[in-house]
C-alpha positions as CSV (number, residue, x, y, z in Angstrom):
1,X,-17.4,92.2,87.5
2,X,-17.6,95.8,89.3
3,X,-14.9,97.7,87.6
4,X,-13.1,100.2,89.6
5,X,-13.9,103.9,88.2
6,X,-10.7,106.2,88.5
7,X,-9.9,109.9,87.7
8,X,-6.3,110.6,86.5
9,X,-5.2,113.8,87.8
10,X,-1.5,115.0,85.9
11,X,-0.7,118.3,84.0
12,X,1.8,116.2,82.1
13,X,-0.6,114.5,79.1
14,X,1.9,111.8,78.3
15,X,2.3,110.8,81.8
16,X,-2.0,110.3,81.9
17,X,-1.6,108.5,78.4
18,X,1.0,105.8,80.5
19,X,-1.6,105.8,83.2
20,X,-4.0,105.0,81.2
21,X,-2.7,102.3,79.6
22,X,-1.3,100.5,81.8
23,X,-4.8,100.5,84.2
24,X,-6.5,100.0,80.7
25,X,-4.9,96.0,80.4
26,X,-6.2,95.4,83.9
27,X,-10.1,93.7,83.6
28,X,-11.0,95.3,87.1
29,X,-9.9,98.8,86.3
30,X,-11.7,101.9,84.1
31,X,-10.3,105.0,83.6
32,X,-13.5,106.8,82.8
33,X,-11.9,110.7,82.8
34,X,-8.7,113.0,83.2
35,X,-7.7,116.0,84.1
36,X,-4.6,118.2,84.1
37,X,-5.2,120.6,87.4
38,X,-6.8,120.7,90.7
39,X,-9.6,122.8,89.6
40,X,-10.5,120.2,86.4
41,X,-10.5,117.7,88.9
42,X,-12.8,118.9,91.3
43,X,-15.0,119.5,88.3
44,X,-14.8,116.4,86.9
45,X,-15.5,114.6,90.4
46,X,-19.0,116.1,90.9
47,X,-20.0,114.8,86.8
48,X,-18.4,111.4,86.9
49,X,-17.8,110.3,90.8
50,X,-15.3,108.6,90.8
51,X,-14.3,105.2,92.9
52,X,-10.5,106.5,92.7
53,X,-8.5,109.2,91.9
54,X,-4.9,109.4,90.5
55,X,-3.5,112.6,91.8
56,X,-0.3,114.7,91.4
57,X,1.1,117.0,93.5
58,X,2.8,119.5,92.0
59,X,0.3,121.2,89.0
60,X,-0.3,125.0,87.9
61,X,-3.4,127.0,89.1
62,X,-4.4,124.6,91.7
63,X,-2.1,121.7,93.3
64,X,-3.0,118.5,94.0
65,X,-2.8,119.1,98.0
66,X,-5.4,121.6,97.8
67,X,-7.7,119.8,95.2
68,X,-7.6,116.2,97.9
69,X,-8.4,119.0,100.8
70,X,-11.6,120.0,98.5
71,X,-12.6,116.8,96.9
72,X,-12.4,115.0,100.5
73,X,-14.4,117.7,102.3
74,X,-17.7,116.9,99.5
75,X,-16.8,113.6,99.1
76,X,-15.4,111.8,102.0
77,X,-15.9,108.5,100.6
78,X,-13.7,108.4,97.4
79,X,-10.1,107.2,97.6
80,X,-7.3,109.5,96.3
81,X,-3.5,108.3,95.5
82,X,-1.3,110.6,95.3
83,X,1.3,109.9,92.4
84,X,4.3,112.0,92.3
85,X,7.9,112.3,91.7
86,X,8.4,113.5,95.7
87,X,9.2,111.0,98.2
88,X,10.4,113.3,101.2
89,X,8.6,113.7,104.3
90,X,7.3,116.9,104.1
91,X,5.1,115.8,100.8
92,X,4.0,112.6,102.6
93,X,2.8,114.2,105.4
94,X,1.1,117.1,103.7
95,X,-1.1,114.0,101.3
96,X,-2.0,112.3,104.3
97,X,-3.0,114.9,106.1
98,X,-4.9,116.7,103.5
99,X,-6.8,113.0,103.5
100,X,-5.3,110.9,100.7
101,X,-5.8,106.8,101.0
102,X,-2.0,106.3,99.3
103,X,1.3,107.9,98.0
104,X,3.4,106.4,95.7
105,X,6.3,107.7,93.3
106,X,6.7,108.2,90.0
107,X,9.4,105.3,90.3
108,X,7.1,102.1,91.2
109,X,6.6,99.5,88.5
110,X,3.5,99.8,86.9
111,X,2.4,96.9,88.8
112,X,2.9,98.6,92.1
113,X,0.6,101.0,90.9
114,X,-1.7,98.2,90.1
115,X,-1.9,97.3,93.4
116,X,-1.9,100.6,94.8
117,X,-4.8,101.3,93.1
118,X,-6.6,98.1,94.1
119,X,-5.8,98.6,97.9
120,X,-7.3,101.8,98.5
121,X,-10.2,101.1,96.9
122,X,-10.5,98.3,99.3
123,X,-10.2,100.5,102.0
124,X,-6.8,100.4,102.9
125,X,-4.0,103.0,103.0
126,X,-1.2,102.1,100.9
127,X,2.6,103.7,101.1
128,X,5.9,103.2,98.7
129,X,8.3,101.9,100.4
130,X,10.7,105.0,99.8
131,X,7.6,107.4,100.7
132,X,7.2,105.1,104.0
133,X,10.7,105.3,104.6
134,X,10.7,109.1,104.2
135,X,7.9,109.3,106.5
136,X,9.5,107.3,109.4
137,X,12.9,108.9,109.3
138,X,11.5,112.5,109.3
139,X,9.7,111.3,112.8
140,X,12.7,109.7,114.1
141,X,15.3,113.0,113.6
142,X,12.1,115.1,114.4
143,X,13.3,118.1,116.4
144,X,12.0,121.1,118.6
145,X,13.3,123.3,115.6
146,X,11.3,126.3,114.6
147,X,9.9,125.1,111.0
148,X,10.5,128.3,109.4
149,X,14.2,127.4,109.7
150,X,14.0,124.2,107.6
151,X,12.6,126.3,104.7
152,X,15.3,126.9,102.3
153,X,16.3,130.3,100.8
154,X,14.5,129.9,97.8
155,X,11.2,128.7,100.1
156,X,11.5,131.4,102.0
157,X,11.6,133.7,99.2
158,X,8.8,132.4,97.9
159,X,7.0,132.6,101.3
160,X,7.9,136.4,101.4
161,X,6.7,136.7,97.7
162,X,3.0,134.9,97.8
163,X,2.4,136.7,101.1
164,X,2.8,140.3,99.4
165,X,0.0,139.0,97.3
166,X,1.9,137.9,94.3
167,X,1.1,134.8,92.0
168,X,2.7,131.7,91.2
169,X,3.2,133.1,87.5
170,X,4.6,136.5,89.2
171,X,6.8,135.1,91.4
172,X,8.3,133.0,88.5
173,X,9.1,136.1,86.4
174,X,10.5,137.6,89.5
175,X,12.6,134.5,90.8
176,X,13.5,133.4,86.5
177,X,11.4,130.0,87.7
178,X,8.8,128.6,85.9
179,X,5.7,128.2,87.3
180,X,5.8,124.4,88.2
181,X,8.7,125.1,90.0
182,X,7.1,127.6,91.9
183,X,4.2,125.4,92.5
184,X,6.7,122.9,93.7
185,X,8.5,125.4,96.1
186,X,5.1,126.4,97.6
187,X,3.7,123.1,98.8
188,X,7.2,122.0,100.1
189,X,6.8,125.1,102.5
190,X,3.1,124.5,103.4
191,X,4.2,121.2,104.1
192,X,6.8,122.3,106.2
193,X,4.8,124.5,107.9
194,X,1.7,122.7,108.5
195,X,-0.4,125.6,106.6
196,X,-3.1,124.6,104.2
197,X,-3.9,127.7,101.8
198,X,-2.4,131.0,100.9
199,X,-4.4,132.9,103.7
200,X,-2.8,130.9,106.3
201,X,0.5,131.2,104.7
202,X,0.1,135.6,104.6
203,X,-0.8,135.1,108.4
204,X,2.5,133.5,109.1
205,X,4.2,135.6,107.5
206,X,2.8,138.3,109.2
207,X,3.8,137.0,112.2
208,X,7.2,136.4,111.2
209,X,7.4,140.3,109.7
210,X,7.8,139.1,106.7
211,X,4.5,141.0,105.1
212,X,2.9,143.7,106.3
């Protein structure tokens, strides 16, 4: 039997511990690494290639969003699903886009994870139902709206805050957030926005005069 080789990507070490034992009791599955940020991931993809990898969203030093956007552009052919505790549109849309296979919460029974993990190795795209629903509903009440005016005041502070050149760690201090949160924050608006990186982000903000 080919066993499926998959990456666990979560800054949280007990939450890859569950991962891995859960996938662990299935005879088709191998967890051959981890890895707690974007930057260990994309590190760990070039020395172990991967067939899958188990990626979270929100992380320090490097998000998940970014690290998919990375790994996908060396390696188009591995599968990534995204597993997170967001569900909202914004979140949805920003995985796929940045080119993930699947997106499922930190809610779903292990065996939906299971079969997540199975289906986009086969191929296939895969979406939780509440991410699906998420997904569908944001199109449906979709508006003309400028985005900047669905970022809320805490987004848009942090907008303001990482276009003045500050970091995630800085803006914490500044804001009494931890980092996480800020990390959080930060790829809610770049959702929101449809920006991909932090030079993108100081260009709208230029152009919304909220930088110089």
């Amino acid at each position: 039997m080919i066993k499926k080789r998959i990456l666990v990507v979560d800054d949280h070490a007990i939450m890859r511990e569950g991962i891995r034992l859960l996938l662990g009791l299935q005879e088709d599955i191998e967890i051959i690494g981890e890895a707690s940020d974007g930057f260990e991931a994309i590190k760990k993809v070039q020395e172990l290639t991967p067939d899958v990898i188990i990626m979270d969203i929100a992380m320090p030093n490097m998000d998940g969003l970014e690290a998919i956007r990375r790994i996908k552009k060396k390696n188009p052919k591995i599968r990534i699903l995204v597993l997170t505790q967001h569900d909202n549109k914004e979140y949805v849309l920003s995985a796929i886009k940045a080119g993930s296979s699947g997106y499922v919460t930190k809610s779903a029974l292990g065996s939906e994870l299971v079969s997540a993990v199975r289906t986009v190795y086969n191929g296939e795209a895969f979406l939780y139902p509440t991410a699906a629903t998420a997904l569908v509903g944001g199109y449906l009440h979709h508006s003309e709206e400028d985005p900047y005016d669905t970022l809320t005041n805490r987004e848009k502070e942090v907008l303001k805050l990482v276009a003045e050149g500050y970091t995630s760690r800085q803006i914490g201090e500044q804001l009494l957030l931890c980092e996480k949160t800020v990390t959080g924050h930060r790829t809610r608006l770049m959702g929101k926005l449809d920006l991909h990186n932090r030079t993108e982000l100081v260009k709208y903000a230029i152009r919304k005069g909220l930088a110089a």
